[in-house]
C-alpha positions in Angstrom: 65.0 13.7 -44.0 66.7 12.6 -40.7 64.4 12.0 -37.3 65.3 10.8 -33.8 63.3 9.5 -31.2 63.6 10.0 -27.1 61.7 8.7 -24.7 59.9 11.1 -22.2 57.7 10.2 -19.0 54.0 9.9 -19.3 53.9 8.3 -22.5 55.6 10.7 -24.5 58.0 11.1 -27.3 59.7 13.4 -28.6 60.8 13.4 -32.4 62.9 15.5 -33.3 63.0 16.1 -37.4 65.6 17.3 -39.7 64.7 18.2 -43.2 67.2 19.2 -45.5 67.3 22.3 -48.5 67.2 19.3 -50.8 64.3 17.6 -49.9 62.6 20.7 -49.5 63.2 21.6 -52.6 60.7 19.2 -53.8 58.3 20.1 -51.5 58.9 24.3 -52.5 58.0 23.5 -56.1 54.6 21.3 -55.5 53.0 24.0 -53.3 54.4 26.5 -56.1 52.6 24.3 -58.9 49.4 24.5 -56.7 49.6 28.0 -56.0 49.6 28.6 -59.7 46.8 26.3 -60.0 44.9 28.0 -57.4 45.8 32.0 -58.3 44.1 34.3 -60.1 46.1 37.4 -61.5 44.5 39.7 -64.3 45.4 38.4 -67.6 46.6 34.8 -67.1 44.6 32.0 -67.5 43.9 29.6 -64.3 47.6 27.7 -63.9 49.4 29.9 -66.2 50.4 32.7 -63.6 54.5 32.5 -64.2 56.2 31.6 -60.9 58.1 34.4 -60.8 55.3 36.6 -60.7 53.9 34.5 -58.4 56.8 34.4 -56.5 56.6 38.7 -56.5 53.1 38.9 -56.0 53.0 36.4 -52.6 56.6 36.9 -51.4 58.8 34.2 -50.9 58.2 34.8 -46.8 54.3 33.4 -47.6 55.3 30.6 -49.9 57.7 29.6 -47.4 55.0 29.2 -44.8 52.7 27.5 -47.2 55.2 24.9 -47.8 55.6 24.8 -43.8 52.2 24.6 -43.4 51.3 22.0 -46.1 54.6 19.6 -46.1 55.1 19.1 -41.9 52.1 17.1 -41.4 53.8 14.6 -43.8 57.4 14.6 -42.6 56.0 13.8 -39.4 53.8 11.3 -40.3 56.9 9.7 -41.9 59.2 10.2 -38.6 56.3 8.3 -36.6 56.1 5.7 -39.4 60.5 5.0 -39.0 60.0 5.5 -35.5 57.5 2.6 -35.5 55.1 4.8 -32.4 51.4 3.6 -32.0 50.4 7.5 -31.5 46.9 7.9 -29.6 47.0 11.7 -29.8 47.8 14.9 -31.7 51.7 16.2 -31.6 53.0 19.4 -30.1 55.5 20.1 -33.0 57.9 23.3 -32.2 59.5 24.4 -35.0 63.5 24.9 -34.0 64.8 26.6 -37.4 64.2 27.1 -41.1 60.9 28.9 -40.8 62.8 31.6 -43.6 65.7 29.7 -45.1 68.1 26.9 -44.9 66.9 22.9 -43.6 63.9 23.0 -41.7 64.3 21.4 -38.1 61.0 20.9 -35.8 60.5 18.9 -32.7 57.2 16.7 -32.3 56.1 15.7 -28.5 53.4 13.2 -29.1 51.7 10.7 -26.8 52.3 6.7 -27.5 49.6 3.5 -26.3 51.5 2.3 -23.5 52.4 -1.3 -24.3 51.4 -3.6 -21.2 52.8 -6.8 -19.8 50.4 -9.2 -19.1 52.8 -12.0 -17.1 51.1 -15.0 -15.8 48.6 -15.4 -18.6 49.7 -19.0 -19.3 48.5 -20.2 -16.4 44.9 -18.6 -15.9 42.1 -20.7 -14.6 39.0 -20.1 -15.8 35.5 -20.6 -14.1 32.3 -21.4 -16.0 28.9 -22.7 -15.1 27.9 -26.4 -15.6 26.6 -27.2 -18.9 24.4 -29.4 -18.1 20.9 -28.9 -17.3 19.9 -30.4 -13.4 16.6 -32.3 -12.6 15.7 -29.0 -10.6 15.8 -27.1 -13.5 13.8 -29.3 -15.2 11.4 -30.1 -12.5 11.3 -26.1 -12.2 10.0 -25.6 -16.3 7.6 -28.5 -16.0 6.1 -26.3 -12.7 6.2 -23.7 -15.4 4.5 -24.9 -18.2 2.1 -26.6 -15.6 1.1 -23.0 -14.3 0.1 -22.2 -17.9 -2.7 -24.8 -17.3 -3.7 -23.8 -13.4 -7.5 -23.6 -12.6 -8.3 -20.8 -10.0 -10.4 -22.2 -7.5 -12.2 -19.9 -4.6 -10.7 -19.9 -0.7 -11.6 -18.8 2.0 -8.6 -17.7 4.1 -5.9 -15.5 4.1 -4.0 -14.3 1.0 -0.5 -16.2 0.5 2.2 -15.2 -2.1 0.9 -16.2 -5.6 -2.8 -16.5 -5.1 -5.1 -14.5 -7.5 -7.3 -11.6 -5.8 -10.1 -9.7 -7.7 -9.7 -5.7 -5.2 -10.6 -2.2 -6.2 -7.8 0.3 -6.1 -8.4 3.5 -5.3 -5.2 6.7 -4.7 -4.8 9.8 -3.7 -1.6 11.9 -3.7 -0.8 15.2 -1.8 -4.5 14.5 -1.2 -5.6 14.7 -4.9 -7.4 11.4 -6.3 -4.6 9.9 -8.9 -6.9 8.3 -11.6 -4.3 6.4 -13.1 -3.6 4.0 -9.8 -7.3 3.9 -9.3 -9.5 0.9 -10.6 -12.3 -1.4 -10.2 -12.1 -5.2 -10.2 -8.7 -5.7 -10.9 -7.4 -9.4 -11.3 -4.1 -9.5 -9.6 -1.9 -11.9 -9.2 -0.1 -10.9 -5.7 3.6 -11.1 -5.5 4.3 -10.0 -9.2 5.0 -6.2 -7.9 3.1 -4.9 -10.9 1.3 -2.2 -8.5 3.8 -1.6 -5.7 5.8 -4.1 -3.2 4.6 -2.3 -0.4 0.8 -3.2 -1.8 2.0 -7.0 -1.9 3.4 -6.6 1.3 -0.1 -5.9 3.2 -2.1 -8.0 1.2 -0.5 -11.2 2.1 -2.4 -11.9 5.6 -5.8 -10.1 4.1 -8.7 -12.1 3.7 -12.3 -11.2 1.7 -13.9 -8.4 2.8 -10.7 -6.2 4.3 -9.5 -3.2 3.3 -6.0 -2.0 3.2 -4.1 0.8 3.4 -0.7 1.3 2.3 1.9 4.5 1.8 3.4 3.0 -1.4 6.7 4.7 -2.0 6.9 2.7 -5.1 4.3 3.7 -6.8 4.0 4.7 -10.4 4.7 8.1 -10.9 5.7 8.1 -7.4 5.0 7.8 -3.5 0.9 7.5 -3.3 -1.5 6.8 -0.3 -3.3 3.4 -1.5 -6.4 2.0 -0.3 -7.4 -1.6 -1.4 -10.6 -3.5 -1.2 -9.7 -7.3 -1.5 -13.3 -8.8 -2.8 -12.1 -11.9 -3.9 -9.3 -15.0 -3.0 -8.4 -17.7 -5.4 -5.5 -19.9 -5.5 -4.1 -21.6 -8.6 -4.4 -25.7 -8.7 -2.0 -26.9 -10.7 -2.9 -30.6 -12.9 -0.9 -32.8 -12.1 2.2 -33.7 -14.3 1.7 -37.1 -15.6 1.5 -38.9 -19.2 -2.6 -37.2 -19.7 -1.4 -33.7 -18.9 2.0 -33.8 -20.7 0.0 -35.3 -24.0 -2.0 -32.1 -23.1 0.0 -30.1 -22.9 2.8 -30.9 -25.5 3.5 -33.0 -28.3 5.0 -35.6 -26.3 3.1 -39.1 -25.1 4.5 -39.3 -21.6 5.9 -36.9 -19.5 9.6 -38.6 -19.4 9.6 -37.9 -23.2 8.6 -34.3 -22.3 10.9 -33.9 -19.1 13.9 -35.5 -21.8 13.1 -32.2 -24.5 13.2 -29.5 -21.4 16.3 -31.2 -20.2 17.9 -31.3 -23.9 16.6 -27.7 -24.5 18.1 -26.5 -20.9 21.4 -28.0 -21.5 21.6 -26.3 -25.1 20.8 -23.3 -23.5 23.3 -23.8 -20.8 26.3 -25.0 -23.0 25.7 -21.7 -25.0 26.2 -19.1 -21.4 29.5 -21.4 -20.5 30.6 -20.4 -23.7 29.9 -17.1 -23.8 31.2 -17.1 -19.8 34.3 -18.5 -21.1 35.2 -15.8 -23.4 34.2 -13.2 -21.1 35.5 -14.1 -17.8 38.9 -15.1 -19.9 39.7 -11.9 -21.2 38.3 -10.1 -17.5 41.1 -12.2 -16.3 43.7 -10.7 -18.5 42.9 -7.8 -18.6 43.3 -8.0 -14.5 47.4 -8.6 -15.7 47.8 -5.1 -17.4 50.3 -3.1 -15.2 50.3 0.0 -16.7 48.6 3.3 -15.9 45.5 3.9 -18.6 46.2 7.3 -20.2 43.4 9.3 -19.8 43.6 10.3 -23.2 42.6 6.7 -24.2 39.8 6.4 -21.3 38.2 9.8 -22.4 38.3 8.6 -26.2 36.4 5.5 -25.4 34.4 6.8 -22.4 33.3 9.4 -25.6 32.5 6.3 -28.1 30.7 4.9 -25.7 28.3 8.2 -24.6 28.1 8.4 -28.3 26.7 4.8 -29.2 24.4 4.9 -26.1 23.2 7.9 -27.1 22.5 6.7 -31.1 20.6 3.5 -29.0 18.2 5.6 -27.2 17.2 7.8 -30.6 17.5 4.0 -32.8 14.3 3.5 -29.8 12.6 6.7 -29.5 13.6 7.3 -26.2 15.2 11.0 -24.8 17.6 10.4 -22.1 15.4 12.5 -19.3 12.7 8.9 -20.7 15.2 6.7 -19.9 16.4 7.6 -16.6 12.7 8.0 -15.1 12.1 4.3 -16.5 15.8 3.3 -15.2 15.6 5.3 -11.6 19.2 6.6 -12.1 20.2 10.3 -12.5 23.1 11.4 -15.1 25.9 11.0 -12.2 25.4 7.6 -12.1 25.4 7.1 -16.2 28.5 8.8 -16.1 30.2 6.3 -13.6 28.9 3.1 -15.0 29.9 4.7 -18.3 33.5 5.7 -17.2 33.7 2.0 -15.3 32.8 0.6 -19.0 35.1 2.6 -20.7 37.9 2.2 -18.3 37.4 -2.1 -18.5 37.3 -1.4 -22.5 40.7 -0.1 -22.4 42.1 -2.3 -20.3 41.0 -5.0 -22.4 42.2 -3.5 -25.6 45.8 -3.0 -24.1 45.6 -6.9 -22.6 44.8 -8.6 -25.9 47.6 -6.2 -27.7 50.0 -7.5 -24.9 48.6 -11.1 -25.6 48.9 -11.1 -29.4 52.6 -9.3 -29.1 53.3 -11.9 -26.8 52.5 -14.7 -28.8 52.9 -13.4 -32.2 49.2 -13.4 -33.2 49.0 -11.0 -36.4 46.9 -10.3 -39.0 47.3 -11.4 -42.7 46.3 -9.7 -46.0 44.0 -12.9 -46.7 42.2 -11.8 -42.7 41.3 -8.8 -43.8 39.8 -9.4 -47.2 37.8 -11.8 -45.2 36.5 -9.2 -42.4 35.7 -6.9 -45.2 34.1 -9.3 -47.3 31.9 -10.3 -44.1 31.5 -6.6 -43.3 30.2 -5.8 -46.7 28.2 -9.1 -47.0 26.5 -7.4 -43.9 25.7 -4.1 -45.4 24.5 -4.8 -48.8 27.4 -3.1 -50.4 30.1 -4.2 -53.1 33.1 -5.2 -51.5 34.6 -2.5 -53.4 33.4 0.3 -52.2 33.5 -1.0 -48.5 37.2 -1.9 -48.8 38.1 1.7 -50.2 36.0 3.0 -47.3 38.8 1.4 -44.7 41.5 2.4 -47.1 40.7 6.1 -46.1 42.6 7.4 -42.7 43.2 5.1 -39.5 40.4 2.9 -40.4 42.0 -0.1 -42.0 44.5 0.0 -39.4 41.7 -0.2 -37.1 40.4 -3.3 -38.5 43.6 -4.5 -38.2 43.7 -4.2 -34.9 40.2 -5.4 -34.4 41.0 -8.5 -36.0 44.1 -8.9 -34.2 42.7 -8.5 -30.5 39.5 -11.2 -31.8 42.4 -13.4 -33.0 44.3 -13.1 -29.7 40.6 -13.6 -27.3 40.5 -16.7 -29.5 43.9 -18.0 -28.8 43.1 -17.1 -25.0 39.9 -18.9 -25.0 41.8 -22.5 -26.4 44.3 -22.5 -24.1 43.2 -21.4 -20.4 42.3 -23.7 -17.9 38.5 -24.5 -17.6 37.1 -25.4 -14.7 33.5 -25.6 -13.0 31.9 -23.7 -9.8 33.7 -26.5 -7.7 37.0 -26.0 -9.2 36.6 -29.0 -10.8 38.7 -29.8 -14.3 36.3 -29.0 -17.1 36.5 -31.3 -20.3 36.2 -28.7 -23.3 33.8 -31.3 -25.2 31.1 -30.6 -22.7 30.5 -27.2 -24.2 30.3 -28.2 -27.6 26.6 -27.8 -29.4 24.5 -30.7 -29.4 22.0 -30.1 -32.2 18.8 -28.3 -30.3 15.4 -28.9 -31.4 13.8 -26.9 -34.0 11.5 -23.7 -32.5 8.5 -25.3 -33.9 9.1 -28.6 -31.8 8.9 -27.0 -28.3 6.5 -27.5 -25.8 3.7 -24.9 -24.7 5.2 -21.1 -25.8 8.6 -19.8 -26.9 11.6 -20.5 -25.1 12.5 -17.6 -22.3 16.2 -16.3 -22.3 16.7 -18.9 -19.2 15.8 -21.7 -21.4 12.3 -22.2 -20.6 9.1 -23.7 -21.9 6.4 -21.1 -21.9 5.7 -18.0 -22.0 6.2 -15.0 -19.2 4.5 -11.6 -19.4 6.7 -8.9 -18.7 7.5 -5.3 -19.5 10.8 -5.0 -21.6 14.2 -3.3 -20.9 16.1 -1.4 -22.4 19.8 -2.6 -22.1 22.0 0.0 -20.2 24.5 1.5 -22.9 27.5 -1.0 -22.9 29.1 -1.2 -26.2 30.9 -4.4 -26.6 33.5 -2.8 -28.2 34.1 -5.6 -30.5 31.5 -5.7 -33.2 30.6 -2.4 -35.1 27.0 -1.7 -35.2 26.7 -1.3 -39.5 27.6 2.3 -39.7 30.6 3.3 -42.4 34.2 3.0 -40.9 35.4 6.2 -39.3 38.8 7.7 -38.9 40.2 7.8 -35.9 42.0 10.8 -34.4 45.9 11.1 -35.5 47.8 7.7 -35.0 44.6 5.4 -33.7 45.7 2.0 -34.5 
C-alpha cells in the first residue's frame, strides 16, 4: 500500500491511497473465509460452503464490494497513521479505480486539529491574590461570629439596614390574595432580600405602627402588590469582643489567641484560591496566544459534551431544565451562549497546552499512564484490569494520553510563569505553599464558610451553572471518541 498526503485550506487533507492486486489479495481471501463462515447454502455445513460455489452463488462483483466495503476503513486508518494527521472528523473517501478489478485507488479528504503557536509564553506574568489573611478580614469574622451571639433589644425609631422587625405580610396579585407571600408575625431580618428588595427598600425609614405598600417586581413567583404591617423594631447588640466573650464563645482564653486561629484559618484558605488562581489565570493567559481559527467542528464537539454533562448534572439533582431556569432567571438562549462561550475557551485551552507540551517536549510515558489508570480504577472500585482494557478500546487510551499530556504541560506552565500580586509586585512562590490548617473540630463557633469564615450562614443553595472543567472525568466508563479524537 502506497499513500500521499497534500495539504488543502481549512484544515484539510487529502490522502490519496494506492492499494495494489497483491495486498489485496490478502484482503479478497479473509472476507472470502468469513463469507463462508457466515453462508448458509442447502447441504453444507456452516463454513464448509466451497469458495467456488460461493464465489458462483454471490458473484465476484458482490465479493468485490464486500472486500471494498470491509478492508478501506483500515487502509485508511493506516494512511492517517504514516501520515502522522491528528484527525478530528470523519473522511470523504472517493474511490478513483479498482471498484471491479486491478489496484484499488481512493482519495480521503479529512479534517486535521489545527496545531497553534502559542509565542510569548515564556514570558507571561501571572496575577494572584495575596495569600495572606489582613487584620480586616479578621476583624470582619470576629464581627461574624460576634453576630452569632447578638441580643435583640427593642427601639423606638426608624428601621436601619440590619435591624430585626416582627410585620404581617399580606399579597394580592392581578387582584387575587396570593397565600404563599401572605403571613402573620414574621421575624425578619431586613436587608437579607429573602421577601423582595423592593420590600427592604420601603421598610428602611418605617417605624412601629406604619404600613407599607410596595409593587414588588421581585417577588416569588413573580411581580405582587405587598402590603406590610411593621409591629415591631429591634436592633441586634453585639457583646463586646474581649478575653470573657472569646472564652465564650470559643475554645480559646483570650481573644488574641482567637483573632491568631481566624487569621491562620483565613490565610490557609487564602493560599489555597492563589493557587487555584494560579493555575487558572495561567493557562487563560495561554490560551490568549493561540492564533489559529477554532474549527467549528471542534467547538460543536465540545459545545455537545458540555450540553451533555450539564444535562446528566441536572437529572444526578432531580431538576428538569424548565426547574432550573425559573430558579436561575435565564431562558435557553442564554444557556446556549454561556455554553458556546465555555466550549469555545475549552478548545482554545486544549489547542494551547498541545502547542505548550509540543513546544517544550512534554510527553507522556508508558509508566504515566499505568499510573492515571491505576488512579482511575482506584476511583471506581474496579480491577485495574478491566479499567485498562476499557481505554484500550477505540480513541480512548489516546485520549488519556492526551489528557495527561495537557495536565503535564498546565503543570510545567504553572512552575515557570511569573507570579505576581494585585500590585504587580514580585510574588515569592513559598508564600503559597500549605501551612498545616487546624483540624475541623478545633474551629471556633460553626463550620468554616467557603470564604474562610467562623460561623455559620443560612442560605438557600445553588446549583452550579454547567461548566465542565474539562479536565477531570466525572467516574463514568471511557468512551470513544469520533474517528481520529486524540
Amino acid at each position: 500500500m502506497r499513500s500521499t498526503a497534500e495539504v488543502l485550506e481549512g484544515n484539510k487533507v487529502k490522502l490519496s491511497v494506492e492499494v495494489d492486486e497483491e495486498d489485496l489479495a490478502g484482503a479478497v481471501d479473509e472476507t472470502v473465509r468469513r463469507l463462508q463462515k457466515e453462508a448458509r447454502v442447502p447441504g453444507f455445513r456452516p463454513g464448509k460452503v466451497p469458495r467456488r460455489l460461493l464465489e458462483a452463488r454471490l458473484g465476484t462483483k458482490a465479493i468485490r464490494e464486500e472486500v471494498i466495503r470491509s478492508s478501506l476503513p483500515d487502509y485508511y486508518a493506516q494512511a492517517v497513521e504514516d501520515a502522522a494527521l491528528d484527525t478530528i472528523a470523519a473522511p470523504e473517501i472517493d474511490i478513483t479505480s479498482g471498484e471491479d478489478t486491478g489496484p484499488l485507488s481512493f482519495d480521503a479528504v479529512v479534517e486535521i486539529r489545527p496545531k497553534a503557536s502559542v509565542a510569548g509564553y515564556e514570558g507571561l506574568q501571572i496575577t494572584v491574590p495575596a495569600p495572606a489573611a489582613t487584620e480586616d478580614e479578621v476583624d470582619a469574622q470576629i464581627d461574624r461570629l460576634r453576630e452569632q451571639f447578638a441580643q435583640l433589644h427593642e427601639v423606638d425609631r426608624e428601621v436601619r439596614a440590619g435591624d430585626v422587625v416582627t410585620i404581617d405580610v399580606s399579597a394580592e396579585r392581578d387582584g387575587e390574595p396570593v397565600e404563599d407571600l401572605s403571613t402573620v408575625d414574621f421575624v425578619y431580618e431586613v436587608g437579607t432580600g429573602m421577601i423582595a428588595s423592593d420590600v427592604d427598600e420601603k421598610l428602611v425609614g418605617a417605624k412601629a405602627g406604619d404600613i407599607v405598600e410596595v409593587e414588588a417586581e421581585e417577588a416569588p413567583g413573580g411581580g405582587a402588590r405587598m402590603r406590610v404591617l411593621v409591629k415591631l423594631v429591634r436592633e441586634k447588640v453585639l457583646p463586646d469582643a474581649d478575653d470573657e466573650w472569646a472564652s465564650e464563645a470559643s475554645e480559646f482564653d483570650t481573644l488574641e489567641e482567637l483573632r491568631a486561629d481566624l487569621r491562620k484559618r483565613l490565610t490557609a484558605v487564602r493560599r489555597l484560591q492563589a493557587r487555584i488562581a494560579l493555575q487558572d489565570n495561567a493557562v487563560t493567559e495561554l490560551a490568549k496566544l493561540v492564533d489559529v481559527d477554532i474549527p467549528e467542528t471542534l467547538l460543536n464537539r465540545e459545545l455537545a459534551r458540555l450540553q451533555n454533562d450539564f444535562l446528566h448534572r441536572l437529572e444526578h439533582r432531580r431538576l428538569s431544565l424548565p426547574q432550573y431556569l425559573e430558579a436561575t432567571g435565564r431562558d435557553t438562549d442564554q444557556l446556549s451562549e454561556d455554553l458556546k462561550t465555555q466550549a469555545l475557551e475549552a478548545v482554545r485551552v486544549d489547542l494551547a497546552l498541545r502547542a505548550l507540551a509540543e513546544a517544550e517536549a512534554i510527553d507522556v510515558s508508558d509508566d504515566d499512564l499505568v499510573a492515571e489508570i491505576t488512579t482511575y480504577a482506584e476511583s471506581l472500585g474496579q480491577p485495574v484490569s478491566a479499567v485498562a482494557e476499557q481505554f484500550a478500546e477505540g480513541a480512548a487510551l489516546e485520549r488519556l494520553r492526551s489528557e495527561i499530556r495537557n495536565s503535564k504541560a498546565a503543570g510545567w506552565l504553572v512552575e515557570h510563569v511569573e507570579v505576581v500580586d494585585e500590585q504587580g509586585n514580585p510574588m515569592e512562590r513559598a508564600l503559597l505553599e500549605q501551612d498545616g490548617a487546624p483540624d475541623e473540630e478545633d474551629s471556633p463557633g460553626d463550620e468554616t464558610d467557603e470564604e474562610g469564615s467562623s460561623g455559620a450562614t443560612v442560605g438557600a443553595g445553588k446549583l452550579e451553572e454547567g461548566e465542565p472543567d474539562g479536565t477531570e472525568r466525572d467516574g463514568t466508563e471511557p468512551e470513544d471518541t469520533e474517528e481520529g479524537e486524540s
